[in-house]
Steps between C-alpha positions, in 0.01 A plus 500: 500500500289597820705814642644583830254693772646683744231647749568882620688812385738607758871451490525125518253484209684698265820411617495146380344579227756768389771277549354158322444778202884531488490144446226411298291759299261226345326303791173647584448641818161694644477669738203530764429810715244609752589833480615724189801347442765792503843503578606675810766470826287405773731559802433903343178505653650479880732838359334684223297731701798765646573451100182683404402162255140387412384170433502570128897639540614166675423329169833401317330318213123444384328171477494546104850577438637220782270271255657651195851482616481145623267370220265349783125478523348714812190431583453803781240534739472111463401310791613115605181274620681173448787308415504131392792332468405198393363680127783762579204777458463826677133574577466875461253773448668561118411097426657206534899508437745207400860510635792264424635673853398720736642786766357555796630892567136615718731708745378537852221691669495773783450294847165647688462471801151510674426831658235587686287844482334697234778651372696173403340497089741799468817363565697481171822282376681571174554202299483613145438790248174541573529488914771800467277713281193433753769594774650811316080610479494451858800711576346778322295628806693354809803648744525162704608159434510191712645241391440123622890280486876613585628272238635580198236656257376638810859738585461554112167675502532695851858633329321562191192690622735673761687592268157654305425707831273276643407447870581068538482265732628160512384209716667143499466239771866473511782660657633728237505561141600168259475280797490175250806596306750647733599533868366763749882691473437564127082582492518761763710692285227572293276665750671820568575550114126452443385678850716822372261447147156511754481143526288399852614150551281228746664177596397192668128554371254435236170679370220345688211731342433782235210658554330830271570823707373851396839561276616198428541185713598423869740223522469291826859279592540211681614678824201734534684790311314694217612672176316753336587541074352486187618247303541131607823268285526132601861378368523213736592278258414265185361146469594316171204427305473106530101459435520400119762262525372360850143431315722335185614287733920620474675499788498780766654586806543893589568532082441282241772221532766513194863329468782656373356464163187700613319249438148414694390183574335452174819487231307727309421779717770758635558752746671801578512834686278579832248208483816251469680293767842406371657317788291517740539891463287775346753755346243793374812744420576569182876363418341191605216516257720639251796204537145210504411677207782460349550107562098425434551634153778271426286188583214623333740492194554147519838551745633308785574766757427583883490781694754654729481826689787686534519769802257727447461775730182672585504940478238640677389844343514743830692788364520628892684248571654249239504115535614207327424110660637186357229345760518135647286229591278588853644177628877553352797398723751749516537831780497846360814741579475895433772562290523857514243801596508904418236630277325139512616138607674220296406138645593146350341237615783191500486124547668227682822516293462871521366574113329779452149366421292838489521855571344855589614807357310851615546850449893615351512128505269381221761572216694186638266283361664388201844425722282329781340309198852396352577345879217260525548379136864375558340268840 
């Protein structure tokens, strides 16, 4: 019996595979990573710094034990050349692999954006394990951080290294903070929390140039400004990583395409986590990975199941200023109402009929989310 391959180690990876184990401890499954193959939370590596952890610290569970405890092949530090469907073969730099199925859990990749000036090598984005402990050598011998995105891993790190004692600067072409998941009432209560921290914010701009200065590097903005510091962070966002399954010849559109089975274009090849569109929507949080997880493992057993997503709200980890999201589509119906403000702002976003289709909780706010949640599960 030719085994399941599931491609990548993050949480969708071992997810379904942790849950088809509670259902079936005999089919084969093997595992293929690029990297080393451990265990660890990767929305830690946007807050682990104030928490004084290393790469090595962030690890939950080694490669060999997650093996061991799952009864799995890895193959680590394995690279994917091909995949062809038509054999059902995986073309890799460890051989040539049969599968009876195959999961397509590649994640996403950093977005870059082109940059001009000498200086523009240097900018970093942490990804993985192995970007955070080239990040946490970097921080060794710098005071100032710039950081390139307002969004949500963006507000993460400038809390976190804020929070560290570090000089940071943020810089987002939008308006203000978490301008794709919430109204303007809601971010701008996170600038004064963060400002308070050291936090220079700089709207309505973008980096047009990093260039090498005598201590570190001069940023140059769109509107003529400059920014001395030391370090350079892009967090401007993620791209799923379509490549392999574009060149197999699955359908893609901004993910790869699954249906509520996860389940590609090819009936043996799945999908889940960042590189997935379910829906027409890429969902790379985790109760959403967690809950495909879940549901992919039951038809890789043989089951006939679908997946449904319950409400499943969103908690960004700014300590200066707690939030929670249940966020909804950019093109969603509905008008948002504050519901009440002190310490922070409670909005709900409602529809036609006046059901509460999202919300934004901030500051003494954020413990709501669990009643907020209840409200949009009963519409």
């Amino acid at each position: 019996m030719n085994p399941i391959i599931v491609l990548g180690s993050g949480l969708a990876s071992y997810t379904v595979i942790r849950e088809l184990r509670k259902l079936n401890r005999d089919i084969p499954i093997t595992l293929v990573s690029r990297d080393g193959g451990d265990y660890y939370s990767k929305p830690m590596l946007s807050n682990a710094f104030a928490q004084n952890k290393d790469a090595t610290s962030l690890v939950l569970t080694p490669a060999a034990n997650m093996a061991k405890q799952l009864n799995i092949n890895l193959l680590a530090h394995t690279e994917v050349r091909a995949i062809h469907p038509v054999l059902k073969q995986l073309e890799t730099t460890a051989g040539t692999l049969q599968y009876d199925k195959l999961v397509l859990a590649l994640g996403a990749d950093p977005i870059r954006i082109p940059m001009q000036g000498d200086g523009a090598e240097a900018i970093m984005s942490v990804n993985d394990l192995a970007d955070y402990a080239k990040l946490r050598e970097a921080l060794v011998t710098v005071q100032s951080i710039a950081i390139m995105g307002g969004g949500l891993i963006g507000c993460e790190f400038a809390d976190d290294f804020a929070a560290a004692g570090y000089a940071v600067t943020v810089i987002d072409p939008g308006a203000y903070p978490l301008a794709s998941l919430m109204p303007e009432q809601a971010g701008k209560q996170l600038l004064e929390p963060l400002k308070k921290l050291g936090v220079k914010w700089y709207f309505g701009t973008s980096v047009q140039r990093v260039d090498k200065a005598s201590t570190g590097y001069t940023l140059t903005l769109a509107d003529g400004r400059t920014i001395p510091t030391d370090l350079v962070l892009s967090a401007v966002g993620l791209r799923p990583r379509t490549q392999l399954a574009r060149e197999t010849g699955i359908t893609v559109n901004r993910g790869i395409v699954v249906n509520e089975r996860l389940c590609s274009s090819d009936d043996a090849i799945y999908a889940l986590g960042d590189c997935a569109e379910i829906e027409g929507k890429v969902l790379p949080f985790i109760l959403p990975i967690m809950h495909a997880g879940r549901t992919l493992a039951r038809v890789l057993n043989g089951e006939e199941t679908t997946v449904k997503f319950p409400a499943m709200p969103v908690v960004v980890k700014t300590p200066a200023h707690p939030i929670a999201i249940s966020p909804v589509a950019r093109d969603a119906v509905g008008t948002w109402q504050v519901l009440a403000t002190g310490q922070g702002i409670k909005m709900g976003i409602f529809d036609t009929l006046n059901n509460l289709t999202g919300f934004v909780l901030t500051g003494e706010y954020a413990g709501e989310r669990n009643a907020m949640t209840k409200l949009l599960s009963v519409n």
